[in-house]
Each structure stands twice: as C-alpha cells, then as structure tokens.
TIRO-2110 file (N, C-alpha, C; in Angstrom, 1 decimal):
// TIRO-2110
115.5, -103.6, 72.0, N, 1, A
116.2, -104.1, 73.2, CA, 1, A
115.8, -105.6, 73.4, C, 1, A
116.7, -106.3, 73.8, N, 2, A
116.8, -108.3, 73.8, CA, 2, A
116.1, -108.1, 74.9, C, 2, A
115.8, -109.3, 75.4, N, 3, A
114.7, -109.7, 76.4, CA, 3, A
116.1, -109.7, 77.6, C, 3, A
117.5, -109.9, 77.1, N, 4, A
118.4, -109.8, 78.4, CA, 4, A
118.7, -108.4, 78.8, C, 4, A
118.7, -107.6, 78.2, N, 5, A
119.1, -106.5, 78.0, CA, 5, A
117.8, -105.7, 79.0, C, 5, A
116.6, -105.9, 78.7, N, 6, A
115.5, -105.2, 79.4, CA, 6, A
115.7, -105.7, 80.9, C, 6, A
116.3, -107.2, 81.1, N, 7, A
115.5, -108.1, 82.5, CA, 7, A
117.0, -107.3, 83.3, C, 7, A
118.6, -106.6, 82.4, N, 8, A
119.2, -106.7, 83.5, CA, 8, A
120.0, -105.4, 83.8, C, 8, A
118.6, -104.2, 82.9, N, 9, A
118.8, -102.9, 82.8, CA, 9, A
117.8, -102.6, 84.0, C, 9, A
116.3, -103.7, 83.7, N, 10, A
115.4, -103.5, 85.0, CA, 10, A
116.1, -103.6, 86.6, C, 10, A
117.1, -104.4, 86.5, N, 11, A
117.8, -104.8, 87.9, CA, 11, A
118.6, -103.8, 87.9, C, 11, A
118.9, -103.3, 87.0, N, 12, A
120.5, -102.4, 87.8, CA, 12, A
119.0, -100.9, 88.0, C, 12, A
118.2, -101.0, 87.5, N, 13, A
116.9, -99.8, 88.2, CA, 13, A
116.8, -100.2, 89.6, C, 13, A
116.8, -101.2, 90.0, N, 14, A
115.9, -101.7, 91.1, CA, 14, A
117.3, -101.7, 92.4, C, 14, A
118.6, -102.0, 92.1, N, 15, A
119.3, -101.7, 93.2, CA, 15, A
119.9, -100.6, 93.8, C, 15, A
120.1, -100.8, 95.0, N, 16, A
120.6, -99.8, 95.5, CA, 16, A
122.1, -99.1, 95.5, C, 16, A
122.5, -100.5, 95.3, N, 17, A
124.2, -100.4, 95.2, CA, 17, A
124.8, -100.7, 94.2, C, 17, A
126.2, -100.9, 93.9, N, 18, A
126.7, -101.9, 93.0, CA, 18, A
127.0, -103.2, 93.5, C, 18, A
126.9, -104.4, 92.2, N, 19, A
126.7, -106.1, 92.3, CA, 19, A
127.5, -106.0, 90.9, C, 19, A
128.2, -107.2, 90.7, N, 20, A
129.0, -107.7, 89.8, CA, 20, A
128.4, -109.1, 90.2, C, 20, A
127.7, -109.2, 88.5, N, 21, A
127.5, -110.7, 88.3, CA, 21, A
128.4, -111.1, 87.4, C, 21, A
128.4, -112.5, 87.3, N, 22, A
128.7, -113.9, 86.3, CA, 22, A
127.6, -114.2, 85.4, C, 22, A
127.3, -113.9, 84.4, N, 23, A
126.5, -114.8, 83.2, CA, 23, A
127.1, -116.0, 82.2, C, 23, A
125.9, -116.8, 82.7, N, 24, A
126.5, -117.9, 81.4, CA, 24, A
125.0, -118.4, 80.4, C, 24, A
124.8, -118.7, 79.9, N, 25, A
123.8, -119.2, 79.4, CA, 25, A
123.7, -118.9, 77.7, C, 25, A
122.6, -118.7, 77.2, N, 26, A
122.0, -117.8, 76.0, CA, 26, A
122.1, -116.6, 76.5, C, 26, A
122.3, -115.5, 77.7, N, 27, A
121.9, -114.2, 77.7, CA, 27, A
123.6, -114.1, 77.6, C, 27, A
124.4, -114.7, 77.9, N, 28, A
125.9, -114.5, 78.3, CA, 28, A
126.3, -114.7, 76.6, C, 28, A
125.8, -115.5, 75.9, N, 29, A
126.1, -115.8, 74.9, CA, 29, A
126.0, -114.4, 73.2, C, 29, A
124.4, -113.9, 74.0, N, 30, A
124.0, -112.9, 73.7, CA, 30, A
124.5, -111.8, 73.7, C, 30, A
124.8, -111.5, 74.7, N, 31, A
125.8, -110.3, 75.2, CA, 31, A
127.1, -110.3, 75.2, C, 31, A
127.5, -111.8, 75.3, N, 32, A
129.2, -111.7, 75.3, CA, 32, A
130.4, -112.4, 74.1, C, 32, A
129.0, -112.0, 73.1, N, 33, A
129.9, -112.4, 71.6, CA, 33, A
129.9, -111.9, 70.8, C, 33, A
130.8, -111.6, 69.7, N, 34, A
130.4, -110.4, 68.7, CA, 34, A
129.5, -110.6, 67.8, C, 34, A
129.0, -112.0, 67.1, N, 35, A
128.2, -112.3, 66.3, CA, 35, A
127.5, -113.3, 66.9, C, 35, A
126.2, -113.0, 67.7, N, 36, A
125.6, -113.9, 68.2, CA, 36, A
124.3, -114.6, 67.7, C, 36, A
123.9, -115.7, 67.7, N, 37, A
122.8, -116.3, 66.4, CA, 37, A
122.0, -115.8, 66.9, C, 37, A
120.2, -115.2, 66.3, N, 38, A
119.3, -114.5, 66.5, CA, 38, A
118.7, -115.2, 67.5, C, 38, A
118.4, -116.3, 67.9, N, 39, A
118.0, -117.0, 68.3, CA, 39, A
118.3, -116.6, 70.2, C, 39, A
119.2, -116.3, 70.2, N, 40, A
119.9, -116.7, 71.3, CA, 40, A
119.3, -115.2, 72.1, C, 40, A
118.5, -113.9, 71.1, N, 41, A
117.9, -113.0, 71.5, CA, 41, A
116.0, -113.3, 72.2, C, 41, A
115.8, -114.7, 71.8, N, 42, A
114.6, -114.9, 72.3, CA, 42, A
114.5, -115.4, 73.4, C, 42, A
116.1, -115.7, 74.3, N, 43, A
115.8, -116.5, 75.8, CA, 43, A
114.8, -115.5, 76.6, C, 43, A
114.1, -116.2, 77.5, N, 44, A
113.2, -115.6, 78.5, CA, 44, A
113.9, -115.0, 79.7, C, 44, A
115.7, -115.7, 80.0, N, 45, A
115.9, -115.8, 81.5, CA, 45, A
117.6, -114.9, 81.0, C, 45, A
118.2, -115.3, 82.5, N, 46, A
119.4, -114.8, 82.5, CA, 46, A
119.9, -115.7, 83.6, C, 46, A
121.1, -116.4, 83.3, N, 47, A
121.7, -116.9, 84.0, CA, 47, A
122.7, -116.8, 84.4, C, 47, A
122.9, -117.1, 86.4, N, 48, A
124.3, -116.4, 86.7, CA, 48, A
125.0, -117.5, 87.6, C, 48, A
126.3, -117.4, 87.7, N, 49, A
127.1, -118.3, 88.2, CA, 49, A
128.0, -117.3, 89.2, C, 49, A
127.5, -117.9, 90.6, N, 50, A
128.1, -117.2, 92.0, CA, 50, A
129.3, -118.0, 92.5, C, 50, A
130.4, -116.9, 93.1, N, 51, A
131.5, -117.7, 93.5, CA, 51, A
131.0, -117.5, 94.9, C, 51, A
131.7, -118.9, 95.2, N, 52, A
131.3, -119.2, 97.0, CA, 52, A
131.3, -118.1, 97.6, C, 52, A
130.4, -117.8, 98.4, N, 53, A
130.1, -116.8, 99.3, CA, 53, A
129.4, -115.7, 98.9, C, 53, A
129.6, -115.2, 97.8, N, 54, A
129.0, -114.2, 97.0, CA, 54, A
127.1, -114.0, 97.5, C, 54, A
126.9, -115.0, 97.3, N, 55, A
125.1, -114.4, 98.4, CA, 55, A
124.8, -114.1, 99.5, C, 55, A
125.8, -114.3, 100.2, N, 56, A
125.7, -113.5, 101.4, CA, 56, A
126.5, -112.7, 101.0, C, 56, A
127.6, -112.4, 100.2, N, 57, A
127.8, -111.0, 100.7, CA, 57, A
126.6, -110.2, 99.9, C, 57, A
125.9, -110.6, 98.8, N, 58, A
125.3, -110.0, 98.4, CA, 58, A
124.3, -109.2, 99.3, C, 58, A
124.1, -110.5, 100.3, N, 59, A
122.7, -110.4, 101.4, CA, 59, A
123.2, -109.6, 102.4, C, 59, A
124.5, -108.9, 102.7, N, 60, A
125.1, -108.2, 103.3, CA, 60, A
125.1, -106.4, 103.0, C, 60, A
125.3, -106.5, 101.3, N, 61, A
125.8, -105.5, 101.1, CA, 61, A
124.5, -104.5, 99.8, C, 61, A
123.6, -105.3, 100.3, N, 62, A
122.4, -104.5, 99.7, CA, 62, A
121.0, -104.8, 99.3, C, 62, A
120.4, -104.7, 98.4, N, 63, A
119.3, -104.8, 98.2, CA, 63, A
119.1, -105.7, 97.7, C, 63, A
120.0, -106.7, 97.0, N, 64, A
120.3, -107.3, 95.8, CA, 64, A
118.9, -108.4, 95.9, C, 64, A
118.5, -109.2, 96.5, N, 65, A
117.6, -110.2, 96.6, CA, 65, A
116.2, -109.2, 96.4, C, 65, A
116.0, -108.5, 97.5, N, 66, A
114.7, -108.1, 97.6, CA, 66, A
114.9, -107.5, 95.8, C, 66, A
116.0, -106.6, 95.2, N, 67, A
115.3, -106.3, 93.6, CA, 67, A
115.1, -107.8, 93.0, C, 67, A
115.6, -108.8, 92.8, N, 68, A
115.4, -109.8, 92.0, CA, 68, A
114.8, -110.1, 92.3, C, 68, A
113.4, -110.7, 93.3, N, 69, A
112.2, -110.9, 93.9, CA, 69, A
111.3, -110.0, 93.7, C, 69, A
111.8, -108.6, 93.1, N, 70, A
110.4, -107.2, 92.3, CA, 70, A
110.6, -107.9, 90.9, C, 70, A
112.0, -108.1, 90.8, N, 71, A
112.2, -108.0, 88.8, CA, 71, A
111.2, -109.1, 88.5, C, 71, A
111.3, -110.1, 89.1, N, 72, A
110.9, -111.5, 88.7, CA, 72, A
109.3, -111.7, 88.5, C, 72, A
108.7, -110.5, 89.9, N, 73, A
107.6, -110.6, 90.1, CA, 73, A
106.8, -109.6, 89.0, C, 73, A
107.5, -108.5, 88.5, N, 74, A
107.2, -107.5, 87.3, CA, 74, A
107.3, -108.2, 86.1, C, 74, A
108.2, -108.8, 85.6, N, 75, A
108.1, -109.7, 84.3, CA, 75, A
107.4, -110.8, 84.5, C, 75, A
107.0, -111.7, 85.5, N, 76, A
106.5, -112.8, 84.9, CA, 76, A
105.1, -112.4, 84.5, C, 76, A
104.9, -111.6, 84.0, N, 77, A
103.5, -111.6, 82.9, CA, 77, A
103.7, -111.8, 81.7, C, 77, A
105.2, -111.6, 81.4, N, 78, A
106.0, -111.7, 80.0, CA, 78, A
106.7, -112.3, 80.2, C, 78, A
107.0, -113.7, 80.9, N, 79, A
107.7, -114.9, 81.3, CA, 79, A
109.1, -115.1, 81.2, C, 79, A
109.6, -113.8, 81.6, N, 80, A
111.0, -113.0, 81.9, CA, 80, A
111.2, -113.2, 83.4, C, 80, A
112.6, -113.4, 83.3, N, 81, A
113.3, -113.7, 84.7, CA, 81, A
114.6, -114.2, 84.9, C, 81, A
115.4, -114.1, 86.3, N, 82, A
116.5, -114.3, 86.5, CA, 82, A
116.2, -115.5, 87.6, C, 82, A
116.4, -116.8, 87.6, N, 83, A
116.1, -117.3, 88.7, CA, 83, A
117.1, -118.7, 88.7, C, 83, A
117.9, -119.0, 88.0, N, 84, A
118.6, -119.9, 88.0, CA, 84, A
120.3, -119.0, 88.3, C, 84, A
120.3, -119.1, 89.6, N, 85, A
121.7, -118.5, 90.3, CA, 85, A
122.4, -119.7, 90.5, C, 85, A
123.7, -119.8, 90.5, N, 86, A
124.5, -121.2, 90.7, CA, 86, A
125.7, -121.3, 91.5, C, 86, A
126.2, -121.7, 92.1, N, 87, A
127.4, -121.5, 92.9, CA, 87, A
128.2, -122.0, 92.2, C, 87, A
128.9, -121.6, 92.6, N, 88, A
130.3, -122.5, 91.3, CA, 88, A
130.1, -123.9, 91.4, C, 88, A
129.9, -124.3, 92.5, N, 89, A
130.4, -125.9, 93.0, CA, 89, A
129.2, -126.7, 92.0, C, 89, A
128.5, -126.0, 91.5, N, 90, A
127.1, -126.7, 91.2, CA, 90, A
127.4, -126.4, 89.5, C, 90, A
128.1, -125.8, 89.0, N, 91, A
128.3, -125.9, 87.6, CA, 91, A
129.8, -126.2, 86.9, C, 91, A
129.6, -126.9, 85.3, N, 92, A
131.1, -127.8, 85.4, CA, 92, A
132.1, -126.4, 85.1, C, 92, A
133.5, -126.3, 85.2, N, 93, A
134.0, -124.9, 85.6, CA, 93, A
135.7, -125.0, 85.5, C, 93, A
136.1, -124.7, 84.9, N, 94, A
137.6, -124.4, 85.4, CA, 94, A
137.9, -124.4, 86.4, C, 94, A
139.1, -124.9, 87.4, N, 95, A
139.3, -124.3, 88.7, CA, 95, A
139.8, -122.6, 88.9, C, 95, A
140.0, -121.9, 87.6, N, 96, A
140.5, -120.8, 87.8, CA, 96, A
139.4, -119.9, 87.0, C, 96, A
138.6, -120.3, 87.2, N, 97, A
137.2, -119.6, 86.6, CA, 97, A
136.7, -118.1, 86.2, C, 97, A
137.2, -117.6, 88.1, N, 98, A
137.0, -116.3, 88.3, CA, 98, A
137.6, -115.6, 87.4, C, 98, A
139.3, -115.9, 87.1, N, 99, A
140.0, -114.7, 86.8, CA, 99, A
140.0, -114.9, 85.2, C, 99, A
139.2, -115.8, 84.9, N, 100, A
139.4, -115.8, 83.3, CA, 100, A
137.8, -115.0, 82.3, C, 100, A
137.2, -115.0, 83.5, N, 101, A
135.9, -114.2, 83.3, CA, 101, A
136.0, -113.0, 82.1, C, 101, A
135.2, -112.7, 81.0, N, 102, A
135.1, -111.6, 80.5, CA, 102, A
134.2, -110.5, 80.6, C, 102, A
134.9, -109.3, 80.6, N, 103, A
133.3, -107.9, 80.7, CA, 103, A
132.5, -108.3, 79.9, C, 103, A
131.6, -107.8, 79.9, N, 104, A
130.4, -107.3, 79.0, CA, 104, A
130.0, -106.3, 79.3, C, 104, A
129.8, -105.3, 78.0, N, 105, A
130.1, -104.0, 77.9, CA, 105, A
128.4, -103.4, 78.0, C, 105, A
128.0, -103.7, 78.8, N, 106, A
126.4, -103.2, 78.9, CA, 106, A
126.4, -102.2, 80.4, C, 106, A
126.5, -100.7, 79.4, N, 107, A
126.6, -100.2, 80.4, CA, 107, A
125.1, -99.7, 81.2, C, 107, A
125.7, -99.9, 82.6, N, 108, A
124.4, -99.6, 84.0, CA, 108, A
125.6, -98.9, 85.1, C, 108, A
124.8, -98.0, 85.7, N, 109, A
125.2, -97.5, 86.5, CA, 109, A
126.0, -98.4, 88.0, C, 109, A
124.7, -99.3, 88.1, N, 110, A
125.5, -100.1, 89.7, CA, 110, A
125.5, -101.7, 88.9, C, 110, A
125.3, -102.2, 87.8, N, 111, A
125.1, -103.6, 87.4, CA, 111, A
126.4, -103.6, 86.5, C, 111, A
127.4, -104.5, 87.5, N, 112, A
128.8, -104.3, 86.5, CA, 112, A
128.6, -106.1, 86.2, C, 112, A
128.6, -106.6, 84.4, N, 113, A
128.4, -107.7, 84.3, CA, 113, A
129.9, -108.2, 83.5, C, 113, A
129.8, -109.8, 83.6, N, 114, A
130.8, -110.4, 82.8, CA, 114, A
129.9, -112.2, 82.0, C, 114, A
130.8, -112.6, 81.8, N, 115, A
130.8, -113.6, 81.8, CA, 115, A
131.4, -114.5, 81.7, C, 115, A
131.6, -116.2, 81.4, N, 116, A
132.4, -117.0, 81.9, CA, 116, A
133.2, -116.9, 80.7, C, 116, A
134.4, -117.3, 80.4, N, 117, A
135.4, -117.5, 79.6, CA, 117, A
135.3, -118.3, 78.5, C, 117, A
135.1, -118.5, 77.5, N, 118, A
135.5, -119.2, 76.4, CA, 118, A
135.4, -120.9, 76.9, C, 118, A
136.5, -121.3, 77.2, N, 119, A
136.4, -122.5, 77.8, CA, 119, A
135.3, -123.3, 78.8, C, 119, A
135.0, -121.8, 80.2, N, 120, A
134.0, -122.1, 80.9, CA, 120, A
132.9, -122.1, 80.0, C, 120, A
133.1, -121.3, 79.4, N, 121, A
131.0, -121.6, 78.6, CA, 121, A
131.1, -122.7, 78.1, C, 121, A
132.4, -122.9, 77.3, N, 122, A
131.6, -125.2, 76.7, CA, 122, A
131.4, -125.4, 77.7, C, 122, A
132.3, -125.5, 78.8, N, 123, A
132.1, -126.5, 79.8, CA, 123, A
130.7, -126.6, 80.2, C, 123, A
130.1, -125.5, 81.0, N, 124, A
129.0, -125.2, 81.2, CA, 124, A
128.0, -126.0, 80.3, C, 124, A
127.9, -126.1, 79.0, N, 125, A
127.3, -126.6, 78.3, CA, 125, A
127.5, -128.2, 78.0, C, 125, A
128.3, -128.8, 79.2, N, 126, A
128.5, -130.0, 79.4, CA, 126, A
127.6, -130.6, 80.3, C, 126, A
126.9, -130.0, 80.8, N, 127, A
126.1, -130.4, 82.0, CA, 127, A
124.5, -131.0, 81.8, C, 127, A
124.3, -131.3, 80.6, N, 128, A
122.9, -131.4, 79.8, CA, 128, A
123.0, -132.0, 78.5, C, 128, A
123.1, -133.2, 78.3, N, 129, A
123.0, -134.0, 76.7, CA, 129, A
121.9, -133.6, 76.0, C, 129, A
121.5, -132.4, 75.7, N, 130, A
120.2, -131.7, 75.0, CA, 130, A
120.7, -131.2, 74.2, C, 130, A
119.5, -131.3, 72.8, N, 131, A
120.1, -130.6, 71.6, CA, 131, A
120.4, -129.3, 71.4, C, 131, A
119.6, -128.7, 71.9, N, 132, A
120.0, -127.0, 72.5, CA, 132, A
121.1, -127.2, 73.0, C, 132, A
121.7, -127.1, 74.2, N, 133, A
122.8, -127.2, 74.5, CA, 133, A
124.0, -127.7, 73.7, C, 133, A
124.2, -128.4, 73.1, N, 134, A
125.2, -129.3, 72.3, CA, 134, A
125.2, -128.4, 71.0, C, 134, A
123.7, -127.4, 70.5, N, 135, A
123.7, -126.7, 69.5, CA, 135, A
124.8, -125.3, 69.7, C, 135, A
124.4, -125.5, 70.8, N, 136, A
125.3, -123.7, 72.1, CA, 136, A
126.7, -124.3, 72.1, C, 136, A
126.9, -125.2, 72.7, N, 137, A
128.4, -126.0, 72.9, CA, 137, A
129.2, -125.5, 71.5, C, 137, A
128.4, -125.9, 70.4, N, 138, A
128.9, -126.2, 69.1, CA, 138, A
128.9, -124.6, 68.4, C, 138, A
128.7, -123.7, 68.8, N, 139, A
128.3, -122.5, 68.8, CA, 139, A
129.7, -121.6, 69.6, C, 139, A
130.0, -121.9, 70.5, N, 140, A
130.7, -121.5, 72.1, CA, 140, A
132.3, -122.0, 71.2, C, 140, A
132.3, -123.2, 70.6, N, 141, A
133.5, -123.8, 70.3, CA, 141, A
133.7, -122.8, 68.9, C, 141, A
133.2, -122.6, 68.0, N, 142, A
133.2, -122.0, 66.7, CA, 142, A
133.5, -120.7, 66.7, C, 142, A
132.5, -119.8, 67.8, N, 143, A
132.9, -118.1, 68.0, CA, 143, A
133.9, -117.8, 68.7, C, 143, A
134.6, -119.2, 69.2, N, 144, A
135.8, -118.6, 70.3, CA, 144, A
137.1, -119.4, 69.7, C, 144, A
137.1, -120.2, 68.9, N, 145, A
137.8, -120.6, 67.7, CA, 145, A
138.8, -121.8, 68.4, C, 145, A
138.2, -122.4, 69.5, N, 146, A
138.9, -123.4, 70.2, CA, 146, A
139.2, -124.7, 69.4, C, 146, A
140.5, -124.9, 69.5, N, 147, A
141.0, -125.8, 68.6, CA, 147, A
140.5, -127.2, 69.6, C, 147, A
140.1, -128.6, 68.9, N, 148, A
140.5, -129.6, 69.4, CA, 148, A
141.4, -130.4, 70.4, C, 148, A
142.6, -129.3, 70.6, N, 149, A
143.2, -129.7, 71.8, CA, 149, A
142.8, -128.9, 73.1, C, 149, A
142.6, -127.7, 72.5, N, 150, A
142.2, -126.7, 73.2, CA, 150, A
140.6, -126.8, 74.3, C, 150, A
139.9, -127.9, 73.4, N, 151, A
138.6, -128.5, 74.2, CA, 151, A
138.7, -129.3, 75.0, C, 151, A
140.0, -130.4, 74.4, N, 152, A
140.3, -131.1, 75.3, CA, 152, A
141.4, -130.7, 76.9, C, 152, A
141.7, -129.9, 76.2, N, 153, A
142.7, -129.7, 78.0, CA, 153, A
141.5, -129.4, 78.5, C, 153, A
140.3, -128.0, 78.1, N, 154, A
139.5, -127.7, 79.1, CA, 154, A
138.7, -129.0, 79.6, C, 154, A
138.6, -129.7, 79.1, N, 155, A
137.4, -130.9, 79.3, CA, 155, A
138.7, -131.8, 80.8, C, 155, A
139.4, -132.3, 80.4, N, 156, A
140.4, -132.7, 81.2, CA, 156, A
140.9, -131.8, 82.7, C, 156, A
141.2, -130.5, 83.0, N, 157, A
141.0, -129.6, 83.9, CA, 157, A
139.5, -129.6, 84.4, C, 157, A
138.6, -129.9, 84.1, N, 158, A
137.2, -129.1, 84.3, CA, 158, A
136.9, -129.8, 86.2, C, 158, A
136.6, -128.7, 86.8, N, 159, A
135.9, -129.1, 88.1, CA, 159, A
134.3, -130.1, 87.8, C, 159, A
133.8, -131.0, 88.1, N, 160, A
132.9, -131.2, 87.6, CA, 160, A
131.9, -131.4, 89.0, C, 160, A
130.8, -131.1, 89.6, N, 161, A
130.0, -131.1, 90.4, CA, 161, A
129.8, -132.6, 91.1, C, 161, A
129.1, -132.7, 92.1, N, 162, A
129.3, -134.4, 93.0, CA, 162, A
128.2, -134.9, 92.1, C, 162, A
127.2, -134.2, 91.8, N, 163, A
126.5, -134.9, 91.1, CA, 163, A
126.3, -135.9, 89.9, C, 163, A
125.7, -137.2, 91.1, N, 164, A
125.7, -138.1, 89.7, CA, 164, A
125.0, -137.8, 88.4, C, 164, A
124.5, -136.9, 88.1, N, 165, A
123.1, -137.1, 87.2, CA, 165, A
123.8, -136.3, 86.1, C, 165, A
124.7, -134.6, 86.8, N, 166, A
125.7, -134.0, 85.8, CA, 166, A
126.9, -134.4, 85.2, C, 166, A
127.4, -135.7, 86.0, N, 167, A
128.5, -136.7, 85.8, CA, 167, A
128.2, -137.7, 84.5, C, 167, A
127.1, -137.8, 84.2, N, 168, A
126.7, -138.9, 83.6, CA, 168, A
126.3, -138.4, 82.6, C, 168, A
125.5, -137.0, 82.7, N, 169, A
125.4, -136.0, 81.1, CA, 169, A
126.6, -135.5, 80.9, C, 169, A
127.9, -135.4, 81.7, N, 170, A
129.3, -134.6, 81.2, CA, 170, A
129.6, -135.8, 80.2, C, 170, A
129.8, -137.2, 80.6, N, 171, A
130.2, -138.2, 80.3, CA, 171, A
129.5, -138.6, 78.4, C, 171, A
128.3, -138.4, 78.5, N, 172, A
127.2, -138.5, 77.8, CA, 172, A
127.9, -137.0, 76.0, C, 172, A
128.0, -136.0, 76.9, N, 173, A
128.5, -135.0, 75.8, CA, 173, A
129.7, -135.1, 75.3, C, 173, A
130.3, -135.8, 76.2, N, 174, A
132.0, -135.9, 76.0, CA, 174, A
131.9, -136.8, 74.8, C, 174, A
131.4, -137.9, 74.8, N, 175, A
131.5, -139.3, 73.6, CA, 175, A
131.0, -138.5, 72.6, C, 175, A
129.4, -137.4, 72.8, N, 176, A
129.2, -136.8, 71.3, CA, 176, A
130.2, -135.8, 71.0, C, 176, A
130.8, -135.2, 71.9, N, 177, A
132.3, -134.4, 71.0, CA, 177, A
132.9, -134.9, 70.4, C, 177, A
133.3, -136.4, 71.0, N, 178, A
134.5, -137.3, 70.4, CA, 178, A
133.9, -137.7, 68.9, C, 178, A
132.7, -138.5, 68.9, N, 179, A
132.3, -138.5, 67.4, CA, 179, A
132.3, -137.1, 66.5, C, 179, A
132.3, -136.0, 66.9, N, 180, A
132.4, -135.2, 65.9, CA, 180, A
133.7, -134.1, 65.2, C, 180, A
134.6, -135.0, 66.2, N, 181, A
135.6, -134.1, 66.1, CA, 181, A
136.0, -133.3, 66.8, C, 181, A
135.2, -132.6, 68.0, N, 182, A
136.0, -131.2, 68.6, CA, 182, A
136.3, -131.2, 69.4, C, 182, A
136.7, -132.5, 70.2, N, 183, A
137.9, -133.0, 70.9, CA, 183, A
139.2, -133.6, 70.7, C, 183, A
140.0, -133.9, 71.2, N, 184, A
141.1, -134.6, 70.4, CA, 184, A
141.1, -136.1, 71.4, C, 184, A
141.3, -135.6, 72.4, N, 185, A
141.1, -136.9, 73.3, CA, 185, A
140.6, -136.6, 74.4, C, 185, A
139.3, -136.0, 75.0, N, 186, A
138.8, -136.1, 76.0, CA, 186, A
138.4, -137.0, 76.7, C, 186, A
END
C-alpha cells in the first residue's frame, strides 16, 4: 500500500461521516493515472484543493478537522500527512474546475475522492519554477496526451491567484514551456 493510500484509508477510519475531497499533487497523480512513475509512490503528503466554502461546511457537517488533526498527529513519526488544503482562489485553476474534476477509484466507505482534471493538474503545476514540478508538469502533459494547443488554451483561460510571487513563477514556467515545445503560444 502507497504512503497515499495508507494516509487516506487512515482518514476515511477516523470520520464520522462522508467528505468528498479534491486531490492534486503526486498523491492525485498517483492515484489518478493509469501508469504512474514509481516515484510519485514515495510522496509523504496528500494534497487537496477546496472549493470556496467547503471548510466550513466541512466544520459544519462533521468531524472532518478534528480526524485530520489525529491523522497528522499518528503519522508524523513516519513523516506522513495531509496538511497543505488550498482554496481554490489560492491555486492556478480553470474557472470551471469543479465540474471537470475526475473520480478516483479508491474505494472507502465515507472518503469519496477525485481529482483535478487533466488541464487543472498542469496548471497547478504552474505555480513553482522547480524541477520537480516542471518534471510533473511534463509528466501531467504526456499521460493526458495534451496537445500544444490544448496547453495553450488552458494556460490562456487559467484563473491565476493575486499573488505576486505565483504570478511571477506562472510567468517563469510559461517561457520554459515555450522553449520546449508544449505550448503553442502561451
């Protein structure tokens, strides 16, 4: 069992109810592709992307915080965890994000998961000029067979956060697309 697979089998233990998350990252990668690089089985974490409002209703409709506050506190001796949650507004995103979302077929009783779309995952992987990332980007573009124009419309649509710092690494990734090809004109 992957290190995602234990951190989000342990959480659907630990709630009370049912939660539908968003994954993106290496564990979304992991889980939400049919041939995934080995690599991508050694992340520590799990990463999720919340649509506005979603934490409070979470904080409404169950236990959801206080289990991820046990999970976090039970693995970090094996330096496992979920702790990077994101609002949409905070990561780069389609404006029609939600409904392009895919399942992931990991079945749990109350933990019903997905993850972001094809498109949203490059995007997501726009937000950090890091070789990892750009290695994932280039990974995300290949397993989902997105053509050159196809990166570019998403890149051109993409919501992108106020921030200057993810503005300047979007900008930053976008020129290393352009030199390599897997844009057409972003």
């Amino acid at each position: 069992m992957t290190n995602a697979e234990r951190i989000l089998r342990r959480l659907d233990d630990l709630l009370s109810g049912p939660v539908h998350l968003t994954l993106y990252g290496r564990a979304a990668m992991l889980l939400g592709f049919p041939k995934p690089k080995p690599e991508f089985a050694r992340s520590m974490d799990v990463d999720v992307v919340l649509w506005l409002g979603q934490a409070e209703e979470l904080e409404r409709s169950g236990n959801f915080w206080s289990a991820l506050d046990l999970l976090n506190r039970e693995f970090e001796p094996q330096g496992l965890y979920i702790s990077h949650l994101f609002e949409e507004t905070q990561v780069i995103l389609l404006p029609d994000w939600r409904d392009r979302r895919v399942a992931i077929p990991l079945a749990c009783p109350r933990l019903s998961l997905s993850r972001l779309s094809d498109g949203d995952m490059m995007l997501s992987k726009l937000m950090r000029y890091d070789p990892i990332d750009l290695e994932d980007l280039v990974f995300i573009i290949t397993a989902a067979g997105l053509s050159p124009v196809q990166v570019s419309q998403a890149v051109r649509h993409a919501r992108i956060p106020e921030s200057a710092e993810i503005r300047e690494q979007f900008e930053l990734c976008k020129r290393w697309m352009i030199s390599r090809g897997l844009c057409a004109d972003c």
